[in-house]
N, C-alpha and C positions, 0 to 999 in steps of 0.2 A: 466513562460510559461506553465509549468506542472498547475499549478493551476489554473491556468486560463481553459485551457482544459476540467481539472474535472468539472467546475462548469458551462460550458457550455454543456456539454455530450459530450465531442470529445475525454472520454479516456471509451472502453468498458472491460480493461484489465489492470491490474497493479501488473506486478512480482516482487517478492521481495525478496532477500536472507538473513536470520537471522544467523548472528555467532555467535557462542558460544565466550561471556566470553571479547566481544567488548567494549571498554570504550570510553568515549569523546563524543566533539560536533562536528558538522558539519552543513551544512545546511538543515533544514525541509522542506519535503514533503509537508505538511502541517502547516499554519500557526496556532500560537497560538490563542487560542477563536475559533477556525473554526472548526466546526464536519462536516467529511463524513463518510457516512455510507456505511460499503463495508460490499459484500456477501463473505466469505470464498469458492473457489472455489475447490482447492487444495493446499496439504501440502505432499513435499515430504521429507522426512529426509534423509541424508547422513552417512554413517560412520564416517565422521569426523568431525559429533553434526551439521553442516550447515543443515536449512531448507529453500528450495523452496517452496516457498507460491503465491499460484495467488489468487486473487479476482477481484469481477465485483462492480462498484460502482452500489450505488441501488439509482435511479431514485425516484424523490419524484413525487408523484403526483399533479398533476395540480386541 
């Protein structure tokens, strides 16, 4: 559902939390072969190595 979203523009924001030191699989955000290109919006770091990260996906041109 998330992907579909993105690749329609129905997502203008996408937060993300980065842990320190996380191992394994789960399911992708993104499929394999598929590039989107996001703006780095903001990066906040934590005391405890977690960063909050937003980005804007970047619209391709028509």
């Amino acid at each position: 559902m998330a992907q579909e979203l993105l690749r329609h523009g129905g997502v203008d924001r996408i937060r993300l939390l980065s842990y320190p030191g996380a191992v394994g699989q789960g399911k992708r955000l993104f499929p394999p072969g598929e590039q989107v290109v996001l703006e780095l919006i903001s990066a906040t770091p934590f005391s405890n190595g977690v960063v909050a990260l937003e980005y804007a996906p970047v619209m391709e041109k028509a």
